[in-house]
C-alpha positions as CSV (number, residue, x, y, z in Angstrom):
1,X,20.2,19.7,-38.5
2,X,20.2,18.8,-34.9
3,X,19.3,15.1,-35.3
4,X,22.1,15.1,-37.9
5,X,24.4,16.8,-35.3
6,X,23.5,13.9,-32.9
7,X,23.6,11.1,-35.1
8,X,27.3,11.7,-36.3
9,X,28.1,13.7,-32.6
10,X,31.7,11.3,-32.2
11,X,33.2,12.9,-35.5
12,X,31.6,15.9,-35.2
13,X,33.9,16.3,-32.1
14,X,36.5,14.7,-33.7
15,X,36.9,16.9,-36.5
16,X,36.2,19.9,-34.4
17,X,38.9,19.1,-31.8
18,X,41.6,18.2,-35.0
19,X,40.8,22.1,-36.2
20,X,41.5,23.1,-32.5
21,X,44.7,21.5,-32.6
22,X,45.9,22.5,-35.7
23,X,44.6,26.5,-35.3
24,X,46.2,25.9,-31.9
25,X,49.7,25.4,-33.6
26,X,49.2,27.9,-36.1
27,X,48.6,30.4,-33.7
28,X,51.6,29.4,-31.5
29,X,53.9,30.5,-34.5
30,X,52.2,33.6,-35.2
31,X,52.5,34.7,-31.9
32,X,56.2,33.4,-31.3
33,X,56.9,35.5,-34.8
34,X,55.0,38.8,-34.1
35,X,52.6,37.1,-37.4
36,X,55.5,36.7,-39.8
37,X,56.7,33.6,-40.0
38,X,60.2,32.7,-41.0
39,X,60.3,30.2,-44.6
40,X,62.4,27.5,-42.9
41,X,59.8,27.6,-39.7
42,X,57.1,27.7,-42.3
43,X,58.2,24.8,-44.2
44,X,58.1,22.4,-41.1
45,X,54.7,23.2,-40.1
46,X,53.3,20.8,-42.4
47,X,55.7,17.9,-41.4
48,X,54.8,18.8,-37.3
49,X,50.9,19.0,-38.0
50,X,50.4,15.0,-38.7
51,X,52.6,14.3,-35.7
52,X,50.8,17.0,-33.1
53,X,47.4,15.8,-34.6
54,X,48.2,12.0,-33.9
55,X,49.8,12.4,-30.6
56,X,47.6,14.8,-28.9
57,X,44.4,12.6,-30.2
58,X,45.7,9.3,-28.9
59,X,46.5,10.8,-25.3
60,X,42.9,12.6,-25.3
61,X,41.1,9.7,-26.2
62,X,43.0,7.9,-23.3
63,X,42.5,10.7,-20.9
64,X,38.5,10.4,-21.8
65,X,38.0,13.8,-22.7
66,X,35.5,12.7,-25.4
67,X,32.9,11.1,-23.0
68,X,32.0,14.5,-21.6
69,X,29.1,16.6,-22.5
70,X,30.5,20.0,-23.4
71,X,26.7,21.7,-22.1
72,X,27.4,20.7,-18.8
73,X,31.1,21.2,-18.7
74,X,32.4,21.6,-15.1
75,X,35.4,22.5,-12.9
76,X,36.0,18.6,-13.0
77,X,36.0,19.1,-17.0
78,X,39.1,21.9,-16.7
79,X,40.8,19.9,-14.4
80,X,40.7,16.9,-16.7
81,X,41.5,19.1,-19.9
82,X,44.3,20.6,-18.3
83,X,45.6,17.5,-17.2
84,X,45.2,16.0,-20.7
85,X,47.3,18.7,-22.7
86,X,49.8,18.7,-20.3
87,X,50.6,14.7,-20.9
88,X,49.9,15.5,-24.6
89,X,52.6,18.4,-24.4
90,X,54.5,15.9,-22.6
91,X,53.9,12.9,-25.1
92,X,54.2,15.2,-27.7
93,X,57.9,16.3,-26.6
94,X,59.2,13.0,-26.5
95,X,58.1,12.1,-30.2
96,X,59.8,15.0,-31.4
97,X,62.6,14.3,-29.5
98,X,63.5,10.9,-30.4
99,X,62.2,11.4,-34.2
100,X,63.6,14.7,-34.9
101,X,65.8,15.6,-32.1
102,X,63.3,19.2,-31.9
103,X,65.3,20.0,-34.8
104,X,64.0,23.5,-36.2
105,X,61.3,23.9,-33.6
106,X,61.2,26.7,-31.0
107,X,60.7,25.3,-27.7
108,X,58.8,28.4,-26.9
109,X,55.8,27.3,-29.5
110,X,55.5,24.0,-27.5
111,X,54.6,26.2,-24.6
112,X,52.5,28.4,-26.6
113,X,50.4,25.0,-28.3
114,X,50.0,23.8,-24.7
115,X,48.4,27.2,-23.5
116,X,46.5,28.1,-26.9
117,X,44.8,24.4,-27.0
118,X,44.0,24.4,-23.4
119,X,42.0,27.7,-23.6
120,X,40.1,27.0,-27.3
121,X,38.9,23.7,-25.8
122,X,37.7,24.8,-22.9
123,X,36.6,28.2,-24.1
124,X,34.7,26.1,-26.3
125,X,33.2,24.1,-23.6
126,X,32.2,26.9,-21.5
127,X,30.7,28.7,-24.5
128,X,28.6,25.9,-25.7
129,X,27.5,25.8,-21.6
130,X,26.9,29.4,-22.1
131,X,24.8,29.4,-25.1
132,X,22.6,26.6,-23.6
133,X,22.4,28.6,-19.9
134,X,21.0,31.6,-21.4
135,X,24.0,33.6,-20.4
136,X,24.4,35.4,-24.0
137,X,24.1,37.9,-24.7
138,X,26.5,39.1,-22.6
139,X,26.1,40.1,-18.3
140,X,24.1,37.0,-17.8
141,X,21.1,38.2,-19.1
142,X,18.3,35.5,-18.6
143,X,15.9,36.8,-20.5
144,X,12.6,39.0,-20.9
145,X,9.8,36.2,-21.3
146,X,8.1,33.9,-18.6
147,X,7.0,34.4,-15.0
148,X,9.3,36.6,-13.0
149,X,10.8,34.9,-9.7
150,X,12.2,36.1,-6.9
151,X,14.5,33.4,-4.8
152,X,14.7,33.9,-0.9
153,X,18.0,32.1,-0.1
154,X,21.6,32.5,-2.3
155,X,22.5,29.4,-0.5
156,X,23.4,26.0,-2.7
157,X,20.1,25.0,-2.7
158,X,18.9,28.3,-4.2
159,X,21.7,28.1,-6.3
160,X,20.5,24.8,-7.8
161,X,17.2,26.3,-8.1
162,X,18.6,29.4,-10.2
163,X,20.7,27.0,-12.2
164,X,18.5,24.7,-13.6
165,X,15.7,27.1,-14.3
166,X,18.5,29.1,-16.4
167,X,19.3,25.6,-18.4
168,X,15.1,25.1,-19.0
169,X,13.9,27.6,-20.6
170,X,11.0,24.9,-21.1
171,X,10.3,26.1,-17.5
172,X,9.0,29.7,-18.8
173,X,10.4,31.5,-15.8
174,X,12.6,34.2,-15.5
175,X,14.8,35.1,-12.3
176,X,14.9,38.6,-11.3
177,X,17.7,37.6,-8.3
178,X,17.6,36.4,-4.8
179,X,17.6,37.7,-0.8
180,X,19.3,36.7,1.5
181,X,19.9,37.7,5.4
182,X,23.6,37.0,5.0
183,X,25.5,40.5,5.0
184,X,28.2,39.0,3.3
185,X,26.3,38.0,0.9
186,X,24.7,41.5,0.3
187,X,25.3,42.6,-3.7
188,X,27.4,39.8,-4.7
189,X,26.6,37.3,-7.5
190,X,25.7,33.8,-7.5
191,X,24.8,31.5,-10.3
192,X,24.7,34.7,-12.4
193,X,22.3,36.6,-10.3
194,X,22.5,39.1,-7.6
195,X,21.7,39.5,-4.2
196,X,19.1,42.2,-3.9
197,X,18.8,42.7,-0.4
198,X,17.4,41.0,2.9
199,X,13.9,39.5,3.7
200,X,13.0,42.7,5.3
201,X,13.4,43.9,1.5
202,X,10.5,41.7,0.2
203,X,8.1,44.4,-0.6
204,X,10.5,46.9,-2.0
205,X,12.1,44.0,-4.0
206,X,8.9,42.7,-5.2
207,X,7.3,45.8,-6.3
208,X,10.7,47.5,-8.2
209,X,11.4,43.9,-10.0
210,X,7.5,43.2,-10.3
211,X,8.0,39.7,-8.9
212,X,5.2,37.5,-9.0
213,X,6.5,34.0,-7.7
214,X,8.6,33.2,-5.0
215,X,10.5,30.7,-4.2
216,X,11.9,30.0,-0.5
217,X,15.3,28.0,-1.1
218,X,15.8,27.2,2.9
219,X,15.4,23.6,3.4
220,X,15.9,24.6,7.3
221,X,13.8,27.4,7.8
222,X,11.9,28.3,10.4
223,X,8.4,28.5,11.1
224,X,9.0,32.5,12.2
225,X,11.3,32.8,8.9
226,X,8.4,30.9,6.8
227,X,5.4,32.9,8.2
228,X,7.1,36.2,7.6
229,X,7.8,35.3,4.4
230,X,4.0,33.8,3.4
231,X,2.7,37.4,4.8
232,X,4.7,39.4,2.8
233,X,3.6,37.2,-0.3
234,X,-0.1,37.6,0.6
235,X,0.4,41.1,1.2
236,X,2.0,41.6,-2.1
237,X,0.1,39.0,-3.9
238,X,3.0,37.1,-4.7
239,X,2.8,33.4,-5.0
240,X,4.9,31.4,-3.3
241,X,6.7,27.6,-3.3
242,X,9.0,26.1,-1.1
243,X,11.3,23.1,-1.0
244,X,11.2,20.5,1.0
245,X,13.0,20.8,4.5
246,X,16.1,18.6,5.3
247,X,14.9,15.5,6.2
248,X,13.1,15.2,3.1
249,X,16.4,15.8,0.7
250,X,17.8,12.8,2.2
251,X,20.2,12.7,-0.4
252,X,21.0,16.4,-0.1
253,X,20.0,17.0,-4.2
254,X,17.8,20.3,-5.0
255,X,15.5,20.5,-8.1
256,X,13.3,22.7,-9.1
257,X,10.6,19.3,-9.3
258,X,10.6,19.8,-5.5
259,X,9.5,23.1,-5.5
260,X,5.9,22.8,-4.0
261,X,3.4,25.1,-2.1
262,X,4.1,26.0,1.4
263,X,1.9,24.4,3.4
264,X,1.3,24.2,7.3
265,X,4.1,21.9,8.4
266,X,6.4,24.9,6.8
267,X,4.6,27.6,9.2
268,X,4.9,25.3,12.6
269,X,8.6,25.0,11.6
270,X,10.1,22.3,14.1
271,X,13.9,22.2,13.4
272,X,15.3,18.9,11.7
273,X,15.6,16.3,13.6
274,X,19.1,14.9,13.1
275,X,19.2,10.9,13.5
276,X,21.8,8.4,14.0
277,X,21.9,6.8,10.9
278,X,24.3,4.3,11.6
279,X,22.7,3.0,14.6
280,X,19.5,2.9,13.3
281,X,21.0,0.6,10.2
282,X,22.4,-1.6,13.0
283,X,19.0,-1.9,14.1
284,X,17.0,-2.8,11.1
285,X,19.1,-3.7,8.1
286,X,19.4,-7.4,6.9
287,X,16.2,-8.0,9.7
288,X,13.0,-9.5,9.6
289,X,10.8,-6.4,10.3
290,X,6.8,-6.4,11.3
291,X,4.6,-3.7,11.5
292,X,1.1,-3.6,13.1
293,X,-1.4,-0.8,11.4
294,X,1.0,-0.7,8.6
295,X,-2.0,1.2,6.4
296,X,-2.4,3.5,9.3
297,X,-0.7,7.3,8.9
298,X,2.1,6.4,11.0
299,X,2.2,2.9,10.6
300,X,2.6,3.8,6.6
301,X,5.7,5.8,6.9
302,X,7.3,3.4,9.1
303,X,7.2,0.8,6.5
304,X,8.9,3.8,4.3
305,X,11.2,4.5,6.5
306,X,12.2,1.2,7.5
307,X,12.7,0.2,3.5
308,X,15.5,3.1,3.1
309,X,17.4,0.6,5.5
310,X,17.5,-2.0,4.0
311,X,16.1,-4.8,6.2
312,X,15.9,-8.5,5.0
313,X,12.0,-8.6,4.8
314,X,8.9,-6.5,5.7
315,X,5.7,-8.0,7.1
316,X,2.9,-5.4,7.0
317,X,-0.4,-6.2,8.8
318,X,-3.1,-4.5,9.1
319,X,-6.7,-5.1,8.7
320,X,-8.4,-2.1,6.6
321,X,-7.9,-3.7,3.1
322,X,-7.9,-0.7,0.8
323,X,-5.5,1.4,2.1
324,X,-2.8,-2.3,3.5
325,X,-2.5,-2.9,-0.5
326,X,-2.3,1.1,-1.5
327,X,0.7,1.0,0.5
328,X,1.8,-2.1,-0.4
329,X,2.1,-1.4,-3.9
330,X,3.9,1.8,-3.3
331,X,7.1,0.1,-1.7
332,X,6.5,-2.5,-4.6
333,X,7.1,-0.1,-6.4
334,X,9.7,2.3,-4.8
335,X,11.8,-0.2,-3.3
336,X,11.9,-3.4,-6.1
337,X,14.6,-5.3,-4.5
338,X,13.0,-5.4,-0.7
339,X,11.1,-8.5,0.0
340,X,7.8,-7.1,1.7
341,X,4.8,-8.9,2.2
342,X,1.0,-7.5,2.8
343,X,-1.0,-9.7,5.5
344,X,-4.8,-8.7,6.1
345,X,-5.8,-9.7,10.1
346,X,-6.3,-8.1,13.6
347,X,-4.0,-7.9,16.0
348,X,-6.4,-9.5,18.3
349,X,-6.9,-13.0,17.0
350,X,-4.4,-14.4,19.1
351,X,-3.7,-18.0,17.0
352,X,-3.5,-15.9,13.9
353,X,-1.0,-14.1,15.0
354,X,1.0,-16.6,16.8
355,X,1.1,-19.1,13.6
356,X,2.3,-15.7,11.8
357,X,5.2,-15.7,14.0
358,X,6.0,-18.9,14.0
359,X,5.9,-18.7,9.7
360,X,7.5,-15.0,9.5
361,X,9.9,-15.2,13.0
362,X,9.9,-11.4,13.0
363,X,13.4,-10.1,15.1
364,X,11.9,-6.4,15.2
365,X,8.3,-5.3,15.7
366,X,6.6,-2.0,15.3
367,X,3.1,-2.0,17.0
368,X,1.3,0.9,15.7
369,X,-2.3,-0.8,15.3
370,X,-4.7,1.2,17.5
371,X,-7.7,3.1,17.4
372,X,-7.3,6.1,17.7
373,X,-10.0,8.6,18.1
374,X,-11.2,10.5,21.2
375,X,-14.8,11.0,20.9
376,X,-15.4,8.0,19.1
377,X,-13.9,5.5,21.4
378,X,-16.1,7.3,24.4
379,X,-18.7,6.0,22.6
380,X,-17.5,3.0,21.9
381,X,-15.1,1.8,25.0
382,X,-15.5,-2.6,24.8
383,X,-14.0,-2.1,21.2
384,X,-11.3,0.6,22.5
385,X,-10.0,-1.7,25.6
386,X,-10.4,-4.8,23.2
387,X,-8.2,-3.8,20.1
388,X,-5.8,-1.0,22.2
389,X,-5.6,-3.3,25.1
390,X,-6.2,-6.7,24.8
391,X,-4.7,-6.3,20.6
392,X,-1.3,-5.1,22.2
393,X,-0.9,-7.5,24.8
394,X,-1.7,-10.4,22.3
395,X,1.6,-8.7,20.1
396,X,3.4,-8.6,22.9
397,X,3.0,-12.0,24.4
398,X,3.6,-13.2,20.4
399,X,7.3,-10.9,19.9
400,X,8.1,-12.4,24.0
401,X,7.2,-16.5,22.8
402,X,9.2,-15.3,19.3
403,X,12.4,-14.2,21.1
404,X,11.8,-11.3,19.0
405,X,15.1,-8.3,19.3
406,X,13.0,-5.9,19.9
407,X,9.4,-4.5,20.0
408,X,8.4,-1.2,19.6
409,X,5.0,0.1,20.9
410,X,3.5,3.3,19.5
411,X,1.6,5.4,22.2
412,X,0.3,8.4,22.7
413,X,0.4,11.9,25.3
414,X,-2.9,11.2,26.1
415,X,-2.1,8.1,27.8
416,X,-0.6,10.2,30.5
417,X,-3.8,11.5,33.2
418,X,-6.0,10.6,30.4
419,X,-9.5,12.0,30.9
420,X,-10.7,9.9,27.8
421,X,-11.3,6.2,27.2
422,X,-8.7,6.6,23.9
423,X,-6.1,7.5,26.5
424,X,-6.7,5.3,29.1
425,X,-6.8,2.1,27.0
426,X,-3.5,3.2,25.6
427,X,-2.0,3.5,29.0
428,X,-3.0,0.2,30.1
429,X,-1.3,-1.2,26.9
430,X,2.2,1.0,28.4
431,X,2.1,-0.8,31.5
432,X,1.6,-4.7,30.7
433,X,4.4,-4.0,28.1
434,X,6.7,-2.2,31.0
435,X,5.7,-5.4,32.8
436,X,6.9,-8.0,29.8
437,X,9.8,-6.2,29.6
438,X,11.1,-7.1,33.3
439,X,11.2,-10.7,32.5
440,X,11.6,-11.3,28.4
441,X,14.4,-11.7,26.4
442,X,12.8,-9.0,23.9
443,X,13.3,-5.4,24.5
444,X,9.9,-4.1,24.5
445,X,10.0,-0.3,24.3
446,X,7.4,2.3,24.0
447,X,7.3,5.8,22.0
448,X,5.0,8.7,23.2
449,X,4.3,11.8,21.4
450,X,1.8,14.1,20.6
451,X,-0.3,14.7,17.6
452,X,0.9,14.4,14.2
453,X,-0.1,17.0,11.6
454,X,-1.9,15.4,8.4
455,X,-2.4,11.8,9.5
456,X,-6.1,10.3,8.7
457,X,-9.0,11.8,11.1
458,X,-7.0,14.7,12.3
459,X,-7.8,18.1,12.4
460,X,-5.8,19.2,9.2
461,X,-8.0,17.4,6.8
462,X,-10.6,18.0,8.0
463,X,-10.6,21.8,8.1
464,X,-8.9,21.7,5.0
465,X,-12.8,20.0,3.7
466,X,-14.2,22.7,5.7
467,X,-12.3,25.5,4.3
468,X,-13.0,24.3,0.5
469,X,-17.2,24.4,1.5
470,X,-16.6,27.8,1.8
471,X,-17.0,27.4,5.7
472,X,-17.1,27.5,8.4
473,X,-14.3,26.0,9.9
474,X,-15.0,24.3,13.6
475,X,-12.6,25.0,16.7
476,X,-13.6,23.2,19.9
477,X,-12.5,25.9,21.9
478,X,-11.1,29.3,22.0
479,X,-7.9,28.3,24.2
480,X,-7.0,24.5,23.2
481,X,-4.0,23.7,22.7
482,X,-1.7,20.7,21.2
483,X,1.3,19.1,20.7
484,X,2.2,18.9,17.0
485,X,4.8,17.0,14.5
486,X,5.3,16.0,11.3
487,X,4.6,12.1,10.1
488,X,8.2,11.8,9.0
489,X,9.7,13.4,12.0
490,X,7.7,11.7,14.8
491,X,8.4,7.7,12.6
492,X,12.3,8.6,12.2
493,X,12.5,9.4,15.7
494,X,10.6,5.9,16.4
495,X,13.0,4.0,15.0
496,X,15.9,6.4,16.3
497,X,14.0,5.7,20.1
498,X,13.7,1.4,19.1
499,X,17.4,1.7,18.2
500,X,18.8,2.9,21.5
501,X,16.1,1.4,23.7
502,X,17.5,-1.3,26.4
503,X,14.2,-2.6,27.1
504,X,11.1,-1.5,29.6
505,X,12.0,2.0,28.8
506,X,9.0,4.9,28.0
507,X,10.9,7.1,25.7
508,X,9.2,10.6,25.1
509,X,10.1,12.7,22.3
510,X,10.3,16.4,22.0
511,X,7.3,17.8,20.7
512,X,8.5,20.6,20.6
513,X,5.8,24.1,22.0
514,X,2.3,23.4,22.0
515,X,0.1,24.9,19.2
516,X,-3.6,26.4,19.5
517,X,-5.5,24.7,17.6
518,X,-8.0,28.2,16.3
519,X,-4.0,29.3,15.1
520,X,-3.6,26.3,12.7
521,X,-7.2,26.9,11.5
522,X,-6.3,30.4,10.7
523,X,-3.0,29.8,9.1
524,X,-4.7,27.0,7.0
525,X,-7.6,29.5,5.9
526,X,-4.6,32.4,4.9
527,X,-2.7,29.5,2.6
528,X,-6.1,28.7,0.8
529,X,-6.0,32.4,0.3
530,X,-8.8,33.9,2.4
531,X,-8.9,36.1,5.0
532,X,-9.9,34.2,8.3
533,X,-13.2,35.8,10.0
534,X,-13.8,37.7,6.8
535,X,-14.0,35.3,3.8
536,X,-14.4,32.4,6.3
537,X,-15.7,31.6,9.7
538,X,-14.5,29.8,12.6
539,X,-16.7,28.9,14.9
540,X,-16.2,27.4,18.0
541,X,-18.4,24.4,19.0
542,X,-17.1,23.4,22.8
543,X,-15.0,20.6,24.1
544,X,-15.9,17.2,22.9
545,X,-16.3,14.5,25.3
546,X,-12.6,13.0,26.9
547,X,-11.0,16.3,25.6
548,X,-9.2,18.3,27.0
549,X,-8.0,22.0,26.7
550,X,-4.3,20.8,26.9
551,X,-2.1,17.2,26.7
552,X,0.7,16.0,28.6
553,X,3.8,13.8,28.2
554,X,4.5,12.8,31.7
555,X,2.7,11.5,34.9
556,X,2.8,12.4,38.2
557,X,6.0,10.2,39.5
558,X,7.5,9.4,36.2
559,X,11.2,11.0,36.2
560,X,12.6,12.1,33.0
561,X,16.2,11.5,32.0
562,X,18.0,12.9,28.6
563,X,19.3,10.8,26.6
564,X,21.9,10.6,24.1
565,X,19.4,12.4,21.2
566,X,18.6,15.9,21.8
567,X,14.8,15.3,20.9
568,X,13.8,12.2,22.4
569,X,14.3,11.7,26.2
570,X,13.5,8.9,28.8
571,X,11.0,8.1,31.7
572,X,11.7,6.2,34.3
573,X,9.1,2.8,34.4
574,X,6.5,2.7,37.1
575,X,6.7,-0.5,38.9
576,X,3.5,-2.8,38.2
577,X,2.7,-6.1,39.8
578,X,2.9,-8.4,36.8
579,X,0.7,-11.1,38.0
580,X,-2.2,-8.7,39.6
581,X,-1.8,-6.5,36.3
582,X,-2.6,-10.1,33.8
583,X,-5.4,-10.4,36.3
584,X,-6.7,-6.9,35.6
585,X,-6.4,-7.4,32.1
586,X,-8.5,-10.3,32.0
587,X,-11.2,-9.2,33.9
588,X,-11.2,-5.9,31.4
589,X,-11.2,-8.9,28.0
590,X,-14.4,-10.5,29.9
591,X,-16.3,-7.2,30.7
592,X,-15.7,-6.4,27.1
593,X,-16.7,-9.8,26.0
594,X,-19.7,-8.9,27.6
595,X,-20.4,-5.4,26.1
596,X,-20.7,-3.9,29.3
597,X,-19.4,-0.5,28.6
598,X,-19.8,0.9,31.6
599,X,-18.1,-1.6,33.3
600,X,-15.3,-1.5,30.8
601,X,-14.6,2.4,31.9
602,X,-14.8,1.4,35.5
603,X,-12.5,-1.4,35.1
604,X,-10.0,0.9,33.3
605,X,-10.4,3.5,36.0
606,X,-8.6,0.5,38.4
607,X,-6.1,-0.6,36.1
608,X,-4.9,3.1,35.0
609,X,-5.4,5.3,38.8
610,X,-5.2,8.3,36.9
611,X,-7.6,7.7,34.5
612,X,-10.1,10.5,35.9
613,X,-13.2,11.2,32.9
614,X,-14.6,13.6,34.9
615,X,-12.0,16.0,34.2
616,X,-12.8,16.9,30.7
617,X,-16.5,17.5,32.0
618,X,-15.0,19.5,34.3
619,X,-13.5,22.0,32.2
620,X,-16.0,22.0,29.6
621,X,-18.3,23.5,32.4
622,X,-15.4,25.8,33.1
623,X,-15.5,26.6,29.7
């Protein structure tokens, strides 16, 4: 019956609105005549009904009201059926007029019609809406079945969220009502369901509705608001989902395919950062973008982030294989219509890259190829100075003999008083590019933040494997603290920091308050549902070598300005003898030529004056 319903739909309608408008006159006379119609009124009716029909058709198929769905009828849909009677009324009027001079008709059933169509049509509409929305029977029952849920929020993303789960019953859930923190909101109604109280009511509410999901419908809650929120859940036993947070609903749509676990971006909480859209489109769209480390975990959602702007072409180079065409295909695939092409090389094979920028003639370049980590590079410091020193200088000099716009450099906070090769190799990299800056027609700039949670190596994954062993999970000490953002946030506000940057500028951005590192482990090891110290361990195993127990985003002498964003602020440039610097550098490329690692430390400790290893021994013996 329903495929025959959809196969003839258009006269379905048709002959469905024709009854409307015909009941719709009849009913006009009944009520103008208190149900007894005169004979002479009653003799016209079937001379009007063929005129009404014809009329009121011809202006409703002009209007469009058959192009509508009458499931998902709208405010929009009254509007546009209220405006199509009224020029059918109208339309309808004039006929008559001209043809019959209203001869024998009672203006006051003209009224009537207009009033008694309007309703039947739309009361049609919003019953067929009703029907398919669960609201029937009647006080917008949702029904008995299907897992009970519980949404914390009555805001419009929450009401999305209760919305379409009432139109899927496919979804097999059933909403029990929301809470929200909102006095004003307190008992009212909202997408058929009521507010049942405030967060403080969880467990109450949970127990007396026996909800066993919930659902936190606050793209910009807190960290505070989220944690509260998970222990009351793990408490209760609850289960809980979240959506995504603001920067993710870029286009400011809610479904309930969004829902997802909480996870431990949602417990740090750092608010949204709010970007400058337009001047980061200036900056990139219709350009000639290339991106260094572009399979990396930052370098990856640059090239994401850059294709929502639409530039003219994407060059991604990097040299790990694998992951270059994984992410490749993905904007091949998400973003069709950008040109974007996948280059395998290093960033230190100087000719290489020089005969790419002659071919590619790049006008903005992202330089997020580096190693990366600590311990690893202390082991291995010719290779760290060779690809994080000697690799960014060879980018730079190509984007300064390119006439590149503009070249961004991504660094790190432990490039300021590093204590670890890492660091110190990344701060050498900061200065010659400071240096270019001085005298190049490119605006080299360079981004410093913190650790990013997630990203490849870090410690997220990592005690994520530990915590599915069944433990135990490894904290190198007690008392260590970092700086912490999301992959999305810290690459939006690189390109945010490349868009306002004049050149030689050291922009820092706003990590926000530092986070101990045994608190993320314990957080992690509630969310896989344990108990930390009960169900699994933590154990600490001491600082590594070049750690240490804290970071730092500025050096000794480096003034910091604001600037025009409220998370990303300004250092002022050291001044560094170009020339003596290019000799430094070289020296460091021919002790690393020569594997002479200690040499290669030594020769960093001149170039970077800070650079002081002995400090991370030094509080590990503290520790």
């Amino acid at each position: 019956m329903k495929e025959l319903i959809r196969e003839y739909r258009f006269w379905v309608i048709l002959v469905f609105k024709i009854l409307i408008l015909v009941s719709a006159l009849l009913l006009s006379y009944l009520l103008r005549f208190d149900f007894r119609i005169p004979p002479n009124h009653l003799r016209s009716i079937p001379a009007l009904l063929p005129i009404l029909v014809v009329v009121k058709m011809a202006v409703f198929w002009g209007v469009g009201t058959f192009r509508g769905w009458w499931r998902y009828a709208s405010m929009a849909d009254i509007l546009l059926l209220a405006r199509a009677n009224l020029f059918a009324s109208v339309a309808l009027i004039l006929v008559l007029f001209f043809s019959h001079r209203l001869g024998n008709i009672p203006r006051s059933i003209l009224v009537l019609d207009w009033i008694i169509c309007f309703c039947m049509l739309a009361g049609t509409r919003f019953l067929t809406r009703a029907l398919r929305e669960n609201y029937l029977p009647f006080l917008g029952k949702n029904g008995n079945g299907g897992r009970r849920i519980l949404i914390v929020g009555a805001g419009s993303a929450g009401q999305m969220i209760a919305k379409e789960i009432r139109q899927n019953p496919a979804l097999n859930k059933t909403i029990v009502g929301y809470v929200d923190d909102d006095a004003d909101k307190l008992r009212r109604t909202f997408a058929g369901f009521e507010v049942l109280g405030t967060q403080k009511d969880l467990p109450a509410i949970c127990r007396q509705h026996q909800v066993q999901e919930i659902i936190v419908a606050i793209p910009s809650a807190t960290g505070k608001q989220m944690r509260t929120i998970v222990d009351h859940c793990q408490t209760l036993g609850v289960a809980f989902k979240t959506l995504p947070g603001i920067s993710d609903l870029i286009d400011g749509r809610v479904s309930i395919q969004q829902v997802r676990d909480v996870d431990l971006n949602d417990l740090l909480g750092r608010e949204p950062a709010h970007l400058d859209l337009e001047l980061i489109r200036s900056f990139l769209e219709g350009k000639r973008i290339f991106i260094t480390g572009a399979a990396g975990s930052i370098g990856s959602e640059i090239c994401r982030q850059v294709c929502r702007f639409r530039p003219a072409r994407i060059i991604l180079f990097d040299h790990a294989e694998s992951p270059l065409f994984s992410i490749h295909n993905e904007l091949a695939r998400e973003h069709p219509e950008l040109r974007h092409t996948a280059i395998v090389g290093d960033v230190r094979d100087r000719a290489r890259i020089q005969a790419l920028f002659d071919e590619c003639q790049p006008q903005v370049v992202f330089h997020a190829a580096a190693y990366k980590h600590v311990p690893l590079m202390e082991h291995n410091p010719a290779e760290a100075a060779n690809n994080n020193v000697r690799g960014s200088r060879v980018m730079a000099d190509a984007a300064d003999a390119c006439h590149c716009e503009a070249f961004v450099m991504v660094s790190t906070d432990k490039a300021v008083n590093p204590t670890n090769v890492m660091g110190a190799t990344k701060r050498a990299a900061e200065l010659y590019v400071q240096a270019l800056a001085r005298t190049s027609r490119t605006r080299f700039v360079t981004v410093r933040f913190g650790n990013v949670l997630g990203s490849a190596g870090s410690v997220v994954p990592i005690f994520k494997k530990q915590i599915a062993a069944g433990g135990p999970v490894t904290v190198t000490h007690r008392d260590v603290t970092r700086f912490f953002m999301t992959i999305p946030e810290a690459t939006q506000l690189v390109l945010q920091a490349g868009s306002m940057g004049q050149g030689g500028e050291i922009f820092l951005l706003d990590m926000g308050e530092p986070v101990k590192i045994v608190t993320l482990a314990e957080e992690l090891i509630r969310l896989s549902g344990f108990t930390p110290y009960e169900d699994i361990e933590i154990r600490f195993s001491g600082l590594r070598p070049g750690e240490k127990l804290f970071e730092e985003l500025l050096i000794a002498g480096e003034g910091v300005k604001p600037t025009s964003h409220e998370k990303i602020m300004v250092a002022e440039s050291t001044p560094v003898n170009r020339a003596h610097l290019e000799q430094q550098l070289e020296e460091l490329y021919q002790i690393q030529r020569a594997l002479d690692q200690a040499g290669v430390v030594a020769k960093l400790r001149e170039i970077v004056p800070e650079y002081c290893p002995e400090k991370a021994g030094a509080q590990r013996h503290a520790s």
